[in-house]
N, C-alpha and C positions, 0 to 999 in steps of 0.2 A: 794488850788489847785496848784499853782504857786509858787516861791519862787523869790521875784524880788529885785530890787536896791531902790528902791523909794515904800513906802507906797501908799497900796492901797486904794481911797476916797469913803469914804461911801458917796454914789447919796442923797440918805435920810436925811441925816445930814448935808448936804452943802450947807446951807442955807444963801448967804451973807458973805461969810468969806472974811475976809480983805486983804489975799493973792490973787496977780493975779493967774487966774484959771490954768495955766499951771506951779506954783510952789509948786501946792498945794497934786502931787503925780499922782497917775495913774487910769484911771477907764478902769475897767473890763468889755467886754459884750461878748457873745457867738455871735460867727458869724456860721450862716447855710447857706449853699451854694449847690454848686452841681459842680460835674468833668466837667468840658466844654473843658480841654483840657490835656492830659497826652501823654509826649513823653520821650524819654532818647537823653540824649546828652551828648556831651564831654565836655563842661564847659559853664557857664551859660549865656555866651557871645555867644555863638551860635546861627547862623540864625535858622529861621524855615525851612530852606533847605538843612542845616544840622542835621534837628532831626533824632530820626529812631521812630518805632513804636514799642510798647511793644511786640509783637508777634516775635520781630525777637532776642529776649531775652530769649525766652523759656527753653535755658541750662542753662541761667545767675546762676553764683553764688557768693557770695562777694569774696569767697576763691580764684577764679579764673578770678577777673575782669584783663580783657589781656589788656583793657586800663592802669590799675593803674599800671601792670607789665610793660609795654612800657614807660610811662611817668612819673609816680608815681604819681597821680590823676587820681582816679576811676570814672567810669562816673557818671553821675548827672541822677535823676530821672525832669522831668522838668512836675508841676503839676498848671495847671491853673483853678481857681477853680470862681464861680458867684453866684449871690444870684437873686433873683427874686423882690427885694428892690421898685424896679422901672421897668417895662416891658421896657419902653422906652430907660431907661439908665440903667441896671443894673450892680451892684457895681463886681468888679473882683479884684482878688489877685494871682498872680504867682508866686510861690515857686520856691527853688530845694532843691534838696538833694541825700544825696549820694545812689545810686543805689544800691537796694535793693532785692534778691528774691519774699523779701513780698510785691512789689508790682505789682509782674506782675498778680496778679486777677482786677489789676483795672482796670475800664472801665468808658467813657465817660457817664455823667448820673448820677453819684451813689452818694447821698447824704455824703454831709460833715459836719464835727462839727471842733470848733477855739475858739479859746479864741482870742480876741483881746483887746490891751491894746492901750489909751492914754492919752497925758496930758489935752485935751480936752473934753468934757462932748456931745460934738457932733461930735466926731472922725473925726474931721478936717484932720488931720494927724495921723499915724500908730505910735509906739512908741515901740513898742515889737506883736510880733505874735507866738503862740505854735504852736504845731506841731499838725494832724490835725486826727480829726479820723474818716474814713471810716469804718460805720458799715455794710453797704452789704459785704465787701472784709473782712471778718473774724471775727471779724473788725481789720482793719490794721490800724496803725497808720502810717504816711508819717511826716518827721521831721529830723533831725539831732544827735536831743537830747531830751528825753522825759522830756517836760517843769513839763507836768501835771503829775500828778498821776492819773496812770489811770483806777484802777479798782474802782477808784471814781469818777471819770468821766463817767462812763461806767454806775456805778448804780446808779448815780443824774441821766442821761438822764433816764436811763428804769424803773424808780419809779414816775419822774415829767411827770406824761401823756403831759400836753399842749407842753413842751419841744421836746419828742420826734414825737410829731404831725408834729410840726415844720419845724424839721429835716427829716421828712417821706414827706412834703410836698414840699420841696426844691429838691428833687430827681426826680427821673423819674417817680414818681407816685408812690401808693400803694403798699407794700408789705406782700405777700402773705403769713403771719408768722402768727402761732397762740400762741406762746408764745415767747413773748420780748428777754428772757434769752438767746434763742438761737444765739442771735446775739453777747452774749459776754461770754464768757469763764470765768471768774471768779467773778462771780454772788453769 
């Protein structure tokens, strides 16, 4: 799916190996979550009192971002995304990236998918994160650079039922679809 720096570890096969566990390459796990937070800013050092809200982006286009024309840096999509891991504590991730048309369908709620990579086998620490794919919004992908390949991406989740249960249960609940395909385009 990936193409990275360091050799991915087979979980299955690492059984005792004589390397400390963070030389021994990267592990792989799908992270599902859900939008808890989406705003556009000016750069990623921005307060939340400086966000604006996607609705006031409705003409946005990349062709025409009048921030990257003023400054030359385009505004930032800023996407905070949570998982249900723990009710009490659960695990959160904040992105950015460059502002996008495609992402003004997003909305707070809507089920995410991630690849998360690291040296640890209990993701102590992040090492690498892809770019993320929201299937209710088209599905849109939010990222910089498409890590994954994603019409394999697309057709792992909507062939592995338990996977996209997962994913459908991280969201805002049920959706009202009678066939999976519709959610991705090149099926």
């Amino acid at each position: 799916f990936w193409r990275v720096w360091r050799d991915l570890v087979d979980p299955w096969n690492d059984d005792g190996d004589v390397e400390p566990e963070d030389k021994r390459g990267l592990y792989g796990a799908f992270y599902f979550g859900r939008i808890s937070h989406v705003r556009v800013v000016e750069n990623p050092n921005s307060s939340t009192e400086e966000e604006y809200f996607l609705d006031e982006f409705d003409d946005y286009s990349m062709e025409t971002d009048e921030m990257e024309r003023i400054n030359g840096l385009p505004y930032k999509l800023r996407l905070r995304v949570t998982d249900q891991s723990g009710a009490e504590n659960p695990r959160e991730l904040q992105v950015h990236a460059r502002m996008s048309e495609e992402y003004l369908g997003l909305e707070e709620g809507m089920p995410v998918c991630a690849v998360l990579l690291s040296t640890s086998q209990k993701f102590d620490t992040l090492a690498g994160l892809t770019d993320f794919c929201v299937p209710d919004a088209g599905p849109c992908w939010v990222g910089d650079y498409p890590y994954l390949d994603r019409p394999v991406i697309e057709k792992f989740l909507v062939k592995d039922t338990e996977l996209w249960e997962t994913l459908r249960e991280e969201g805002r609940g049920l959706w009202d679809v009678d066939n999976l395909d519709d959610y991705f385009q090149d099926n």
